[in-house]
C-alpha positions as CSV (number, residue, x, y, z in Angstrom):
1,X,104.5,142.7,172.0
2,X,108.1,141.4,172.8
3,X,107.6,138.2,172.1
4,X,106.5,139.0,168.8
5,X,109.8,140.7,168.2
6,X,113.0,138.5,167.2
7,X,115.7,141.0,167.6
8,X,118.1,139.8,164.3
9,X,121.3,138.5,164.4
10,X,121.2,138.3,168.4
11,X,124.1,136.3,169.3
12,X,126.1,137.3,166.3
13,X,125.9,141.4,168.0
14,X,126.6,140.1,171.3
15,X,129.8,138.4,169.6
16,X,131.0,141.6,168.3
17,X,129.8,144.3,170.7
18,X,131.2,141.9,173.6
19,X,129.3,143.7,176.4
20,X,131.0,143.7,179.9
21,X,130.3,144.8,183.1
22,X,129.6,148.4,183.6
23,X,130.0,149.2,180.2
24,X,127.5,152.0,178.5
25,X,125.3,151.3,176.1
26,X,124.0,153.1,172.8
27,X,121.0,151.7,171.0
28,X,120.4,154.1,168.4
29,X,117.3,152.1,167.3
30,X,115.8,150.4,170.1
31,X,112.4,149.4,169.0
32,X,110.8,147.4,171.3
33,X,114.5,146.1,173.4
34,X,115.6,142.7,171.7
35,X,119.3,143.6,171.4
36,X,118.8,145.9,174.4
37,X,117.7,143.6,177.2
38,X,120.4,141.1,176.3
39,X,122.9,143.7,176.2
40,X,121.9,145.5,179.3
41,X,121.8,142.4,181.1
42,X,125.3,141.7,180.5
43,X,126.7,145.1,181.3
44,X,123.8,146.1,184.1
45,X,124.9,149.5,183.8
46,X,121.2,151.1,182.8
47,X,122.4,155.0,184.6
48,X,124.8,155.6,181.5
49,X,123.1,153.8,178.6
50,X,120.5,155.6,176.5
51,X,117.9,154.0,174.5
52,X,116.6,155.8,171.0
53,X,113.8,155.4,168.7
54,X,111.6,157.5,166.9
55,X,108.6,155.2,166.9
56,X,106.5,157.1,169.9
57,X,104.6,153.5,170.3
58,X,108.0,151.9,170.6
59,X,109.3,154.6,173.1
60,X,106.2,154.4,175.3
61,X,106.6,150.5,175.6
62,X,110.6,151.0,176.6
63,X,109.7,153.4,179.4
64,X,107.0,151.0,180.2
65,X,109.3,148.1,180.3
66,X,112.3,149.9,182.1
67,X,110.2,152.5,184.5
68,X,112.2,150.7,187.3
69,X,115.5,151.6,186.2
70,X,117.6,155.2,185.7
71,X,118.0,154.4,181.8
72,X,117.8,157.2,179.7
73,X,115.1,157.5,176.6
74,X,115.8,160.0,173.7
75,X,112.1,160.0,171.1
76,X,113.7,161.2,168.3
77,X,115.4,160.4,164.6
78,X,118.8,159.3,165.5
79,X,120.3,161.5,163.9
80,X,119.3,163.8,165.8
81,X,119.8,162.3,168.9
82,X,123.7,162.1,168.0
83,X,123.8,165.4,167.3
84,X,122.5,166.4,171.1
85,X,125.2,163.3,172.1
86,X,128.3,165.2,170.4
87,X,127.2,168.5,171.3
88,X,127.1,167.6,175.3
89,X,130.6,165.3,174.3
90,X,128.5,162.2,175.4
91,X,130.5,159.0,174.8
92,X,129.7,155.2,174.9
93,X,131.3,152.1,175.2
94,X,128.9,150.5,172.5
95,X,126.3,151.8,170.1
96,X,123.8,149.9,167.9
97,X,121.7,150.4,165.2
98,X,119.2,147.9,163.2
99,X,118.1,149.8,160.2
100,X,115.0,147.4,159.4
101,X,111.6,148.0,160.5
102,X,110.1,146.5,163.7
103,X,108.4,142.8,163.4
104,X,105.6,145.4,165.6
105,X,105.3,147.8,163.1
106,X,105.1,145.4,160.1
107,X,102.3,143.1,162.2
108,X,100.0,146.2,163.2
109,X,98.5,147.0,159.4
110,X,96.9,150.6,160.7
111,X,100.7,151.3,160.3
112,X,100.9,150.8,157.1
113,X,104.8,149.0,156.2
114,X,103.6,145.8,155.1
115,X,101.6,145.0,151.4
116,X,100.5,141.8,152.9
117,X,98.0,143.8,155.8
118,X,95.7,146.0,155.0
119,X,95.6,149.0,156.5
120,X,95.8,152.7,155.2
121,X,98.9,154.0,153.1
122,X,100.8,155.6,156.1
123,X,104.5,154.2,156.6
124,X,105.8,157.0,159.5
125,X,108.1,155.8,162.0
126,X,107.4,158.9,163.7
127,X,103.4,159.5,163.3
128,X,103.8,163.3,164.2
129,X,105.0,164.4,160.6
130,X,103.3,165.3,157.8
131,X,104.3,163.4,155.0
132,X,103.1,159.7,154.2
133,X,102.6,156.8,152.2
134,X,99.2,158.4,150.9
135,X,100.7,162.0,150.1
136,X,103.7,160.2,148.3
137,X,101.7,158.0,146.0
138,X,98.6,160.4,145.1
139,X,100.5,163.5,144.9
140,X,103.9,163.2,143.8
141,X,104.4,163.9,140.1
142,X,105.2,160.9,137.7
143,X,108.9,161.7,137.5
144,X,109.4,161.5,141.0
145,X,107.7,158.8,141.5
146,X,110.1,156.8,138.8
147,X,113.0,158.3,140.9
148,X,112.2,157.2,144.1
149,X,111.2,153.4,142.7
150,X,114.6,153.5,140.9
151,X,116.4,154.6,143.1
152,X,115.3,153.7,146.7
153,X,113.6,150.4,145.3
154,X,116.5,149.4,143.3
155,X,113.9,148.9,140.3
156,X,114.8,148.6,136.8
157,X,114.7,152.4,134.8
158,X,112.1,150.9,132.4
159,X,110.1,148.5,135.0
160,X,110.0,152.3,137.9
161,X,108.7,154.0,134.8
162,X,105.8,152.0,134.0
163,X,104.7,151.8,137.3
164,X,104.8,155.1,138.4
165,X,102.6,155.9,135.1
166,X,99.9,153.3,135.9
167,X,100.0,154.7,139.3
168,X,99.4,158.1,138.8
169,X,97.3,157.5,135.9
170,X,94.8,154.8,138.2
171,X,95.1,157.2,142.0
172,X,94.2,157.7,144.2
173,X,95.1,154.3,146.5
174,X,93.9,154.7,150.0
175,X,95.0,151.5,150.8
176,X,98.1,149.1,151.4
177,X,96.5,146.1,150.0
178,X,94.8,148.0,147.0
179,X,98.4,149.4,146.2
180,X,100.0,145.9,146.5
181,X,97.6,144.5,144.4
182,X,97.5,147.0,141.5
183,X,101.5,146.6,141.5
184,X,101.2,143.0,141.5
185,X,98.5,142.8,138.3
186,X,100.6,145.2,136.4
187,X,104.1,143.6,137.2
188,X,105.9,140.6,135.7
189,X,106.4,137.2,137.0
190,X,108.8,137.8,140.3
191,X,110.2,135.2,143.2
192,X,109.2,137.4,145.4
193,X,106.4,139.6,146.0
194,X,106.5,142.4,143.0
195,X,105.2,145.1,145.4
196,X,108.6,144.3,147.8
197,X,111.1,147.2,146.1
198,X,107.9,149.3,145.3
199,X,107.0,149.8,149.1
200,X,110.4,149.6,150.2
201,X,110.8,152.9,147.8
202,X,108.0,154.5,149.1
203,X,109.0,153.4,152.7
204,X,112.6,155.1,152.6
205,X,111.2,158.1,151.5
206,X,108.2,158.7,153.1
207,X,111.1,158.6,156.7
208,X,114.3,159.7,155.2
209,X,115.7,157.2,155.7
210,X,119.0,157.0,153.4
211,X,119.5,160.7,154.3
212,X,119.7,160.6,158.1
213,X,122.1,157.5,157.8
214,X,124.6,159.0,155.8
215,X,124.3,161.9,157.7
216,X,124.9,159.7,161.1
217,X,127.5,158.1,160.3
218,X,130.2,160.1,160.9
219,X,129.2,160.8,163.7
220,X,129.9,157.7,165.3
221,X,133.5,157.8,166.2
222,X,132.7,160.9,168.0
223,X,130.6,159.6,170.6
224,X,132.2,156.4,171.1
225,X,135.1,156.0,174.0
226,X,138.7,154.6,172.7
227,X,138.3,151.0,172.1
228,X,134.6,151.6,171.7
229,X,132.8,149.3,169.7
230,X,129.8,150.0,167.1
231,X,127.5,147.2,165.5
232,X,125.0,148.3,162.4
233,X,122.7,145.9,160.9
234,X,121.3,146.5,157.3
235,X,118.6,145.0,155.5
236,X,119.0,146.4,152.2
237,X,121.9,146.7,149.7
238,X,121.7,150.8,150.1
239,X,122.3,150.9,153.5
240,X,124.6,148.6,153.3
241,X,126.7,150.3,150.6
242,X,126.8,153.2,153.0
243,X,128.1,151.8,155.8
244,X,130.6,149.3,154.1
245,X,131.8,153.3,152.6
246,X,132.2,154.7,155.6
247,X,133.5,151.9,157.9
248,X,136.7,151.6,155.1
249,X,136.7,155.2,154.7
250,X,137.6,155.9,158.4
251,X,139.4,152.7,158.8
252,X,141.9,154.3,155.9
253,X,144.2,156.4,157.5
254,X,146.8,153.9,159.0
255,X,147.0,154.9,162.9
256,X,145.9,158.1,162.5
257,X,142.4,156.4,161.5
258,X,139.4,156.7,163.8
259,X,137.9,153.2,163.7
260,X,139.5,149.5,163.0
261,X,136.6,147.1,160.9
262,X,136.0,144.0,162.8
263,X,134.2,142.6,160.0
264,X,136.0,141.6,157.3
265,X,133.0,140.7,155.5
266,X,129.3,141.2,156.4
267,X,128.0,138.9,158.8
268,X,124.2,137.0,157.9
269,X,122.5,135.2,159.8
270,X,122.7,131.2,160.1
271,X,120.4,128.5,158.6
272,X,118.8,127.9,162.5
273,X,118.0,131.4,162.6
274,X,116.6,131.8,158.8
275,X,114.6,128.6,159.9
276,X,112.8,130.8,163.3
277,X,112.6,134.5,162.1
278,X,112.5,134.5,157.7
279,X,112.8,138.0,158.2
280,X,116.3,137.7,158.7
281,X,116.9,136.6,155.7
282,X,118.4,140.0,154.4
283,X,119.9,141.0,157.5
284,X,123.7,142.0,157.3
285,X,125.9,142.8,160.0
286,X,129.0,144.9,159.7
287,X,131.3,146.4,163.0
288,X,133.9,148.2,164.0
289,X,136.0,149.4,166.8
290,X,136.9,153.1,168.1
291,X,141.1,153.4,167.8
């Protein structure tokens, strides 16, 4: 399973983060360890550094993979898991988070991300809730369906309309593929897959996911040592939005400000790396430093 996962914007994290021995390491969204093993192997300081996910599949495969050394393992949202970090006053010398989905979870279709696999309408990161892919599209009402395609998909007002009416008007879907497929008969000539924003919609709000970032991120500066440094990676303009926000908003108080923005501008990845792994096309990598 690890070499089917290429951890994004590898070297360009190692450039900012700039692990050194003995340094502790936060990996808010660990996945299946592609930033983490490079880090860790850099720093070797596995007693202090804590790896996070709330993918139980992903978490399993960590402890798997590490059994043989005294890291610690939090299987939970990171939110969350930063709330348990600042209530024990927890610090780090790094922390990492890649907001996208896992190159595992989109390849496994009983999971549900991808409109190219088919597999049943799911989407959960963490496969204990309750709500899913399924419940969204067959039970939500027509409104909120429009909402969450405008909104979370990005999709034109008039374009999130039409296709939360055909949807709810045609349910139920049971499947990924039947979904993709009715979007992509009822949608207009697009470069790129018309299901993409649709599922990306349902995908954000099926986990939360714009929610428990904005909530995290202020957060950050107070688990992170001075002269700490933190590296997010984004894969969509709403996430990116929020941490661009945040990173200038707590970079704007002259010294008395919590964090200094290493990146000026959001780092992408190079045309070697678009070449080997497409699906960093849309990656984006902003950091930042604890004052």
């Amino acid at each position: 399973m690890e070499e089917l996962h290429k951890p994004v914007l590898l070297s360009e994290v190692l450039e900012v983060l700039k692990p050194r021995p003995g340094e502790s390491y936060l990996d808010l969204t660990a996945g299946f360890g592609g930033h983490a093993s490079e880090v860790l192997d850099l720093t070797q300081n596995y007693k202090d550094s804590v790896l996070v996910d709330r993918d139980q599949v992903a978490m399993e495969y960590l402890k798997g993979k590490y059994e043989s050394e005294p890291l610690g393992f939090v299987n939970k949202d990171f939110y969350s898991a930063m709330l348990e970090f600042v209530d024990c006053g927890k610090k780090f010398d790094m922390i990492l988070a890649d907001f996208g989905v896992s190159s595992p979870q989109l390849d496994q279709a009983e999971r549900g991300f991808s409109f190219l696999r088919d597999g049943r309408l799911d989407m959960r990161m963490d496969r204990t809730q309750e709500l899913t892919a399924s419940r969204v599209v067959n039970r939500y009402p027509e409104g909120k369906l429009a909402e969450i395609f405008e909104r979370y998909g990005e999709e034109r007002p008039g374009n999130a309309k039409r296709l939360a009416r055909e949807i709810v008007h045609n349910r139920p879907f049971e499947t990924t593929m039947e979904l993709s497929e009715f979007i992509r008969r009822h949608s207009r000539y697009s470069k790129t897959h018309p299901a993409t924003k649709i599922f990306q919609a349902i995908r954000i709000e099926v986990n939360d996911e714009l929610s428990i970032i904005e909530k995290t991120l202020p957060l950050i500066p107070k688990v992170l040592n001075p002269g700490g440094r933190v590296a997010i990676i984004t894969f969509h303009s709403l996430e990116d939005r929020l941490v661009k926000q945040f990173f200038r908003s707590a970079s704007s108080f002259g010294e008395e400000s919590e964090l200094s923005i290493l990146t000026e501008k959001p780092i992408v990845a190079g045309e070697m790396e678009l070449l080997s792994n497409p699906r960093s096309r849309s990656a984006k990598l902003r950091a930042a430093q604890r004052n």
